[in-house]
N, C-alpha and C positions, 0 to 999 in steps of 0.2 A: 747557304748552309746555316748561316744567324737564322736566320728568318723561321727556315726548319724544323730547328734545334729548339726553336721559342713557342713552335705551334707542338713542336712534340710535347715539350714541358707542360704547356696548358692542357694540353690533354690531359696528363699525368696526375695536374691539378683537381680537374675535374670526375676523373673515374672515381673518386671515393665520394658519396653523399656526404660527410657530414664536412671534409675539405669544399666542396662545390657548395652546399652551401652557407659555409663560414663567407668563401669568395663573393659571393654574390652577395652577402650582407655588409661587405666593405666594398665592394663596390656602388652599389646602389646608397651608401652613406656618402661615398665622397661626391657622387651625380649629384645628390641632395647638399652637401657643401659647396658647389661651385655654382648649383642654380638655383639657391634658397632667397638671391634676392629677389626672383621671376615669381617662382612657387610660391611665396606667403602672401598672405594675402591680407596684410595687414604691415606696418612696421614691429621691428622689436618691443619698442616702448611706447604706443599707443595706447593711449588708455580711451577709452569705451568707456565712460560711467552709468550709463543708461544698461549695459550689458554685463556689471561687473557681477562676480559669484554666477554665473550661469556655467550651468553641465552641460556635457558635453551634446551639441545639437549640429543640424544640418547648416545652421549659419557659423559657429565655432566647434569645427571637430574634437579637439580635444576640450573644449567648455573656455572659460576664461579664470584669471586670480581675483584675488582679493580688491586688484587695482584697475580691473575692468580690462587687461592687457590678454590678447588671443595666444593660449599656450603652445596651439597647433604651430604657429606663425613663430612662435620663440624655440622652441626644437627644433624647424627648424633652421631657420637663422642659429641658433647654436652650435648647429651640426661644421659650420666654418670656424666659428670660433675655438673650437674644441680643438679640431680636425688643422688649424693653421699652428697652434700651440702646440699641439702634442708633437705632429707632423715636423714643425722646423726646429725645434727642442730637440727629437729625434736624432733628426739629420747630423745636427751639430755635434750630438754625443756619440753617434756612431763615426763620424769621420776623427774629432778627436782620437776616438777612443782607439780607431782604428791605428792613425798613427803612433800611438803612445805603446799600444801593443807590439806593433811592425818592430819598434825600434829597442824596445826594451828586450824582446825575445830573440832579435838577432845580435845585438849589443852583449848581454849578459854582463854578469861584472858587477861593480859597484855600481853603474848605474840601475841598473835592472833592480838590483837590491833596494835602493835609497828611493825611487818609482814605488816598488811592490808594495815599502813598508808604509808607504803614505799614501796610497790609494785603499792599502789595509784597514788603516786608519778612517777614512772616509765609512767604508763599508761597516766599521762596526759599528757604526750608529743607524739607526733605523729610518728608513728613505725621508718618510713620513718628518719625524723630529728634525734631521737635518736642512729637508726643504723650509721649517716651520723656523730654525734659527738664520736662515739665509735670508727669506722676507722677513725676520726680523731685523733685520742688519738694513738690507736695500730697499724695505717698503715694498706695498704690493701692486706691482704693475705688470706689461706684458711682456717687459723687456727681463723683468727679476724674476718673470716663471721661466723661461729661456735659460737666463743661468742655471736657475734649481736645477731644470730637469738635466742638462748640461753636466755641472757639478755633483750630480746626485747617480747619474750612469753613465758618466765617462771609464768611471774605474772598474764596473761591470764590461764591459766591453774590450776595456785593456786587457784584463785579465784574461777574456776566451780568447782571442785575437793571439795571446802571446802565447797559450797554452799551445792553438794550432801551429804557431811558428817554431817550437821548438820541437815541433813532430815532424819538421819538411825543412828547417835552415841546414841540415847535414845529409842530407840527401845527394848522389850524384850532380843531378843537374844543377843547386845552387852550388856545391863545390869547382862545378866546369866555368859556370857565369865567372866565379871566387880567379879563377885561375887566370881567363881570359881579362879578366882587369875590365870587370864591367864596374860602373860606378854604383855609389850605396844604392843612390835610388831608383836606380834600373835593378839591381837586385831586391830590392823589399818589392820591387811596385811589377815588375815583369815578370821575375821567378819566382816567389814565393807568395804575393797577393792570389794570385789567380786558386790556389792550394787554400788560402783561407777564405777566400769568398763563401763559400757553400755555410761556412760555419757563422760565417759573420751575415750573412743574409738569414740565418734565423734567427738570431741574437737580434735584429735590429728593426723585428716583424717583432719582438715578445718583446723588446723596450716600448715600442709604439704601443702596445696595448698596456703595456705598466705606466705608459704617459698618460695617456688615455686619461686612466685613471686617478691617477697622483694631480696632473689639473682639473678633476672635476671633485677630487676631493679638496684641494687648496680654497676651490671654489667654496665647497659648502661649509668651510672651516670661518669664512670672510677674509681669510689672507692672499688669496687671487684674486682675479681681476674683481672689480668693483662695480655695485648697480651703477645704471639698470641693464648692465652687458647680459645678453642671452646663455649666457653659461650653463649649463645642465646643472652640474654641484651646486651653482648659486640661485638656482632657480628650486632645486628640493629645499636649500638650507632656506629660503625665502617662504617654502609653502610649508612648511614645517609645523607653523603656529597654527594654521589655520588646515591641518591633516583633517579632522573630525568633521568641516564644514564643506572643504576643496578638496576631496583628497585627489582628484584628475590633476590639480596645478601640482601636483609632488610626486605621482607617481609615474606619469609621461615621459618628463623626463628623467627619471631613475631608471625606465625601463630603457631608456635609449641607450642609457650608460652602459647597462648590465648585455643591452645586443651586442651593441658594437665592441665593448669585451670580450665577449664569445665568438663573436666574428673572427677577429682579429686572429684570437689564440687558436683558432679550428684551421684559420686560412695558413698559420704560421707550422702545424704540425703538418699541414700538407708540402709546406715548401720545405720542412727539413727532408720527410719522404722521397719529393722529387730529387732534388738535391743529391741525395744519398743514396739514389737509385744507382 
């Protein structure tokens, strides 16, 4: 009946063109994150001096940089790096997020209170500036974009999470769980998770693409990861100077950024659809 239920879904996914092909453009990005050490055909940071400043040709498709390094080969070797950062950042703020909501929304009270006012807090500073004083604090590495993105949409996620729990914590069947003397966490995790799922699985498809983005911009800022990592963001802030000469080293991967943006957000309005069907 699972099995069913998940070929029905896919379906669902796919009868709308611009969901199917949102899907297929994150899927075919992550085939190219898991096999870009196979695929390229060069390392990240080889440099080629005899081939450096070359357009884009049948020996480098997308041409090469400034430093003779093959762009093609760095998009996608970046497509992991991006794609492991944004992806386990993700994960981390949605299951926080997820608890903090579960427990705040069934809870209520001063806890709920003294929660909402400091993740309020959090939120009204701008993603962008709060991630920019975090790596100022912990320096820029992979393990402080993990926090950022963490610390920067944990309270995004609390907050839908909590909203949907207090649509369904007074409901019949959590008051029957309430009676029968189930425990907290058999009630957040058996009666009322399954009710927020739908919500929290689009919330956590449109954080990914706001990760996405937020570390390929930390990238192009210089305050994420650091050369000669294949970064998308650090690879446009990198071709930057030399737009008028290379502009293939800068616009490749900008272009990658702005797909798999699209992607993402196309594949994410399909899953609230299904979902909500």
């Amino acid at each position: 009946m699972r099995l069913h239920g998940l070929l029905a879904g896919l379906r669902r996914l796919f009868a709308s063109r611009t969901t199917a092909l949102g899907t297929t453009i994150v899927l075919l990005f992550i085939l190219v994150a898991i096999f870009a050490p196979i695929l390229a055909p060069y390392e990240y940071n080889q440099q080629i001096y005899s081939d450096a400043r070359q357009p884009p040709s049948s020996t480098h498709w997308f041409g090469t940089d400034h430093l003779g390094r093959d762009v093609f080969s760095r998009v996608l070797l970046g497509a992991g790096d991006i794609f492991t950062l944004a992806g386990v950042g993700t994960l981390l703020a949605v299951i926080t997020g997820m608890a903090f909501g579960l427990l705040s929304g069934y809870w209520g009270d001063l806890f709920d209170e003294i929660l909402m006012r400091l993740f309020d807090g959090l939120l009204a500073i701008p993603a962008l500036l709060l991630s920019l004083l975090l790596l100022g604090t912990l320096g820029p590495s992979r393990n402080s974009i993990l926090i950022v993105i963490l610390v920067v949409y944990t309270p995004i996620v609390a907050r839908v999470v909590r909203s949907a729990v207090l649509s369904v914590k007074n409901k019949s069947f959590v008051e029957a769980a309430r009676l029968q003397g189930e425990s907290l966490g058999r009630i957040l995790f058996r009666e009322i998770l399954p009710s927020v799922m739908p919500t929290l699985a689009v919330e956590a498809a449109l954080r990914f693409s706001y990760a996405i983005f937020l570390v390929a911009s930390l990238g192009f800022l210089g305050v994420g990861v650091q050369p000669p990592s294949p970064n998308w963001g650090l690879m446009v802030n990198e071709a930057r100077p030399y737009v008028s000469q290379l502009p293939w080293a800068m616009y490749f991967p900008a272009a990658a950024i702005a797909v798999v943006v699209i992607g993402v957000n196309l594949m994410a309005d399909g899953v609230k659809r299904v979902l909500r069907a």
